[in-house]
N, C-alpha and C positions, 0 to 999 in steps of 0.2 A: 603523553607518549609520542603524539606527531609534534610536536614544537622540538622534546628530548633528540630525536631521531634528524631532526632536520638540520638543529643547530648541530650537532655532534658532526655531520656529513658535512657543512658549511666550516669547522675548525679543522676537520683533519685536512680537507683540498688547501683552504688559508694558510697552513704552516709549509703546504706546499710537499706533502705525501704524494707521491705518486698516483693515479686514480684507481688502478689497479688495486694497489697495497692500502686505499682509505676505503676504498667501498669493503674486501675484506676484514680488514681492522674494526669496523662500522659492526658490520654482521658480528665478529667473535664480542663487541662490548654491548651490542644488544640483548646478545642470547641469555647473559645472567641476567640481567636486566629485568627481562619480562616475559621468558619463559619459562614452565615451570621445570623444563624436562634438558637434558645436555645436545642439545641440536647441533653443539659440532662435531660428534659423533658422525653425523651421517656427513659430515664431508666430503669422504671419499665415496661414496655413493653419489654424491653428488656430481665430485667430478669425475668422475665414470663413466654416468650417463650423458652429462654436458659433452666430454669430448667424444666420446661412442655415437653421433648421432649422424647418418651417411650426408645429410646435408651441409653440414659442416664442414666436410672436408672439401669442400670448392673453396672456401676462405683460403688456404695455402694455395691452391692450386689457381686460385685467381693471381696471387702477388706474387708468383711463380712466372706467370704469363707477363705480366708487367714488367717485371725486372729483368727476361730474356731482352724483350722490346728494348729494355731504354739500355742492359750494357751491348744489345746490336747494332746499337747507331741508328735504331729508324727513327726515335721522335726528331734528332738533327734534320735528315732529311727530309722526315713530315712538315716538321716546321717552317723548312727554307720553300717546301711547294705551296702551304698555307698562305706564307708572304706573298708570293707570288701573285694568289690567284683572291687576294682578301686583301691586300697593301694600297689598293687605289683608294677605297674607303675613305670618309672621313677620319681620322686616328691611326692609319697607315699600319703596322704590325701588330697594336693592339688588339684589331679583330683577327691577322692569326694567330697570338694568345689564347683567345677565346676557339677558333676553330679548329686550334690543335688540341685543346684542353677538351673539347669535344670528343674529336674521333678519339685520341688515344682514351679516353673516358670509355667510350666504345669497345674497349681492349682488356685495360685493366681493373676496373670494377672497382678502383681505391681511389681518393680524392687525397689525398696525400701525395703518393704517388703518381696524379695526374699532377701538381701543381710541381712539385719536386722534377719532375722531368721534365714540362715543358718551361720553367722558371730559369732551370739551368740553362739553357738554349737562348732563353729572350733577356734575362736581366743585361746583358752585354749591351743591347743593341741600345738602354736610354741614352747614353752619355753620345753613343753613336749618331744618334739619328736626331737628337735634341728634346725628344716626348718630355712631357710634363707628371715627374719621376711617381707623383701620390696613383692618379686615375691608371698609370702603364701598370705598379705595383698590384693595387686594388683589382684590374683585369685576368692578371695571373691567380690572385688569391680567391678571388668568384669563378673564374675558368675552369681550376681546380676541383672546384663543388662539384662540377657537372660528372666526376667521376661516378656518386653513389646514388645517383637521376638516371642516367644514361645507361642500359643494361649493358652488359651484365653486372651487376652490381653485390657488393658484399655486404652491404647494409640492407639490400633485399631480401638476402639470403636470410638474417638473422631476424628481419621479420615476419617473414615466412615460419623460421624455427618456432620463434614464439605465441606465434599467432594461428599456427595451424592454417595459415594461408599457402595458397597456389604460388611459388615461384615464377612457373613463367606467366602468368597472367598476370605476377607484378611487373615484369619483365618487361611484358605487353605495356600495362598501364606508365611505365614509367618512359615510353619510348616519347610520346606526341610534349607532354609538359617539358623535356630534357630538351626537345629541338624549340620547344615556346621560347622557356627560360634562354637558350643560347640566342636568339634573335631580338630576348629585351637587355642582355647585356651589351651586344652590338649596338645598340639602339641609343643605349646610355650613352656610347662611345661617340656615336655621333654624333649625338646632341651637344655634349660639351666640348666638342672639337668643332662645331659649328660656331657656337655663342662665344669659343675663345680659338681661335684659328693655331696658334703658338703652340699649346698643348699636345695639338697634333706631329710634331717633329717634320723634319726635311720629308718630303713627298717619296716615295718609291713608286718606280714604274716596272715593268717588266712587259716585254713583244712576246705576243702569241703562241711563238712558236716554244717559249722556252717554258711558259706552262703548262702547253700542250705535254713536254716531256718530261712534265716535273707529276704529271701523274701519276706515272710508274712509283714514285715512293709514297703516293697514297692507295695505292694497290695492295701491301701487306696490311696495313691495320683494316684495313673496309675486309678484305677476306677473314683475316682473323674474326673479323665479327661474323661476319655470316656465316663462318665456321660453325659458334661456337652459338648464336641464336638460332641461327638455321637450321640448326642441328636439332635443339631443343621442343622449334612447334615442327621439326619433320616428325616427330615423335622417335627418332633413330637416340637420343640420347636423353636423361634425367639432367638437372644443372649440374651435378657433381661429375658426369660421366662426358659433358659437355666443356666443362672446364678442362677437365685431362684432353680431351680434343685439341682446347684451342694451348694447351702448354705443348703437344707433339706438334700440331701447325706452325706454332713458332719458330719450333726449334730445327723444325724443317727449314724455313726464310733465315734463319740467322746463317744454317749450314749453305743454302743456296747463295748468300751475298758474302759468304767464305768469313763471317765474324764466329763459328762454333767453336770455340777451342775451350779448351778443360780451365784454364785462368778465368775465362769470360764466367764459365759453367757454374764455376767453385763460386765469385762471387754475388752471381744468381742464387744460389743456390742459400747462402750465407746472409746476403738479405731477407730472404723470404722466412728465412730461421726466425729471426730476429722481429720480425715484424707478425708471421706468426705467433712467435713466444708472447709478443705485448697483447695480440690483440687475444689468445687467450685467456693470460691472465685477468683482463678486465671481462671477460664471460664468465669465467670462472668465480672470480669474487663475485661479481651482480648475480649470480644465481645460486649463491650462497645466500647474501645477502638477502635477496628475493624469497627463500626456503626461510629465515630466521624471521622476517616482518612478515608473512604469511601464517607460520604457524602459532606465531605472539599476538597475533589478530593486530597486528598494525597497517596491513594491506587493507582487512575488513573496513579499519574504524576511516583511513584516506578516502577508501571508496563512498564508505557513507557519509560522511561530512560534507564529500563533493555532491553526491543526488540528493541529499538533504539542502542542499540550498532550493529546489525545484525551478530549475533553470530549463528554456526552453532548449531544445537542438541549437538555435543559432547563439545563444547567448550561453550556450557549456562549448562550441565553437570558437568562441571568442575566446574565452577562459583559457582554453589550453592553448589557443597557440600565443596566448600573453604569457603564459605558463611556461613555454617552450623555450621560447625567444628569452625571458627573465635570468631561464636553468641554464640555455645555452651558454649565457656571458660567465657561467663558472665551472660547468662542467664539457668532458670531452664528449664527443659524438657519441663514441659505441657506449660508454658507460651512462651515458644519458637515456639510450634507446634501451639498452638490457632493464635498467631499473625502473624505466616510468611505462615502458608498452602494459606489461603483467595489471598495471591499476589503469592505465588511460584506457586502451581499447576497449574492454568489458563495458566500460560507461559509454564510450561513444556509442558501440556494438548495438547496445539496449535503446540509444534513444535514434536507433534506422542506420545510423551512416554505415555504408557498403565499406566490407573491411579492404577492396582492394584500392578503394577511396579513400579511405586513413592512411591506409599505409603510406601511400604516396605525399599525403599530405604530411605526415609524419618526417618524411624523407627531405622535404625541402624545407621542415623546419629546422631539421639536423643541420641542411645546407647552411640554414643561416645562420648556425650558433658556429660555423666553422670558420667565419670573417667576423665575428663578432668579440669584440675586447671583453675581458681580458686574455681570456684562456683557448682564442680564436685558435685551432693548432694547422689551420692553413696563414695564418699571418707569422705564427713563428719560423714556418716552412719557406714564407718568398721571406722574408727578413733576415733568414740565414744566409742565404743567396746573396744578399748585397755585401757582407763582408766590413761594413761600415754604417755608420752612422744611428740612429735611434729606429721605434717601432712606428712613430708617430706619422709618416705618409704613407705608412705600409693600411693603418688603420682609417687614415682620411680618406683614400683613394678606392677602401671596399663599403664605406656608406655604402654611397649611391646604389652598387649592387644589391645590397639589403632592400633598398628600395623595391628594387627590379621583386627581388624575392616575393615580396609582400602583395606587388603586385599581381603575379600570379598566382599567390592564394587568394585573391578576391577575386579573378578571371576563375578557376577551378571552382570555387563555393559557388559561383552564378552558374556559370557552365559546367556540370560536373562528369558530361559525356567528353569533354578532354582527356580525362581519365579513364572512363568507361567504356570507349566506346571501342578501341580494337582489341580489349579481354574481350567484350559482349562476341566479337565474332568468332572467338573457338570454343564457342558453347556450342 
């Protein structure tokens, strides 16, 4: 039943099914299979209550907010005050890659859309400035990750949903590892711009005074955040009711920098369609999916196969984030997180580990399966960008970053008050 189940989900992604349309597909060839009863019946029940649920709706109202930002023109000027004040660096505009992929992370809560916007912006500048194209690539496609690390985030949101966990206490949890991880990607930057000088491209400088003035365009995304956090531990707003905040804060700074107009609006408006529409339908399928290997007791017989091995905490630890990282290199982020939270967390849950501790951990596994070949959908995202040429330095250049990943889950599993420790204070 789990091998039936595993291989069938391993063929349909392979022929290259949509993820969305193979986890469904998945669920409706199960249900005869090895239920005894018509479980697609309750479909619409199911999707009913999947889209009915008020936390959810910060998912649109997040890629709402992102998409005012990037067609207002602030990631350009973010990005031109990052260079500024991050270009002296070893690797010159590579760490504002990283620092813009930061703060706008800060904003729009999507790792797609953080690499997508600040990609477009920096891919221009290798041929410019001479960087060494794999490590400039690979900074943009890890940069990007820090979207669903760095609150607010929409991958929060959805483990929240499933897990019966605190939003902003992930929220909390996810702020200190999001600013860790962003200074061991800087970090990666220097080191191999030290040990190969070339790689780093022509030097940029910039006088005092002009990024004293370049701060004014890091003033709307820093507000938007604290709009839209600040808001949430003032207890003045819920994350859903928080999101709508920071979508009217936007749309305030687009109208104040005089870019509001109905063209801009429409195709704000038109992304967020579209990028909602995908990311329901893979909720939708996974929690179908999820209702069909639950009630056929194939969640049952995963779960017990897994605690039947009697593995200790650190060695079911190991297991799944080998597990994770494995799944990652063939499935997408959300479809990954909807289908294995429901069986992982229960097991970790039981053997101690704090769920705002999984989760988190959970989350930078996500990160890593999102640079990771084949199906990395932040390396098809910088790869589009270039317009030319193959995936292959798109994929050499986010190693190393994986690296960085890995490494802070072994900082986190020693330290795990990295995590814990600014939820512990709004207790």
């Amino acid at each position: 039943m789990i091998a039936t189940t595993l291989v069938l989900l391993l063929v349909l992604i392979g022929i290259s099914i949509p993820v969305g349309a193979a986890l469904g597909v998945l669920g409706l060839i199960l249900d005869p299979l090895y239920s005894m009863l018509p479980l697609t019946r309750g479909l619409g029940e199911i999707a009913w209550s999947t889209n009915n649920d008020f936390l959810t709706v910060a998912i649109p109202l997040f890629i709402l907010l992102g998409e005012i930002l990037l067609r207002a023109g602030f990631a350009e000027r973010m990005y031109s005050a990052m260079s500024l004040w991050l270009a002296w660096l070893p690797g010159g505009l590579m760490h504002a890659n990283i620092g813009a992929s930061a703060l706008f992370a800060a904003t729009s809560g999507s790792s797609v859309a953080t690499a997508a916007t600040v990609g477009t912006v920096a891919v221009p500048q290798i041929k410019r400035h001479g960087y060494n194209e794999p490590l400039f690539l690979g900074s943009l496609a890890a940069g990007g990750t820090l979207g669903i690390l760095i609150p607010p985030s929409i991958n929060m949101v959805l483990y929240g949903v499933l897990t019966n966990t605190s939003v902003p206490k992930l929220y909390l949890a996810g702020i200190l590892p999001g600013l860790l991880l962003t200074l061991l990607f800087m970090l990666i930057i220097i080191c191999g711009c030290l040990a190969v000088p070339a790689w780093g491209g022509k030097r940029i400088t910039g006088a005092w005074r002009e990024r004293l003035i370049s701060l004014k365009h890091l003033g709307p995304p820093l507000g938007i955040f604290l709009l839209v956090v600040g808001s949430i531990y003032a207890g003045v707003a819920t994350p859903t009711e928080a999101a709508a905040l920071g979508v009217l804060g936007a749309l305030i700074l687009a109208a104040c920098f005089r870019k509001l107009t109905f063209p801009m609006l429409g195709e704000a408006i038109e992304g967020t369609m579209k990028s909602t529409a995908m990311i329901m339908l893979i909720i939708l399928a996974a929690a179908f999916l999820n209702f069909v290997m639950s009630a056929a007791g194939i969640t049952d017989a995963i779960t017990g196969s897994i605690t039947g091995l009697g593995l200790s905490p650190l060695q079911m630890l190991f297991v799944i984030i080998i597990f994770y990282l494995v799944l990652g290199c063939f499935m997408e982020s959300l479809s990954m997180m909807i289908t294995t939270i429901p069986i992982v967390t229960p097991i970790m849950f039981q053997l101690g580990y704090d769920p705002i501790w999984v989760g988190v951990l959970i989350i930078i596994l996500v990160e890593a399966a999102l640079i990771t070949p084949p199906v990395g959908l932040n390396l098809f995202v910088v790869h589009s960008l270039r317009k030319s040429g193959n995936m292959a330095p798109v994929i050499k250049g986010s190693l190393p970053f994986v690296g960085a990943m890995a490494l802070l889950i072994l900082l986190l599993a020693v330290f795990p008050s990295i995590v814990l420790y600014l939820p512990s204070l709004s207790n």
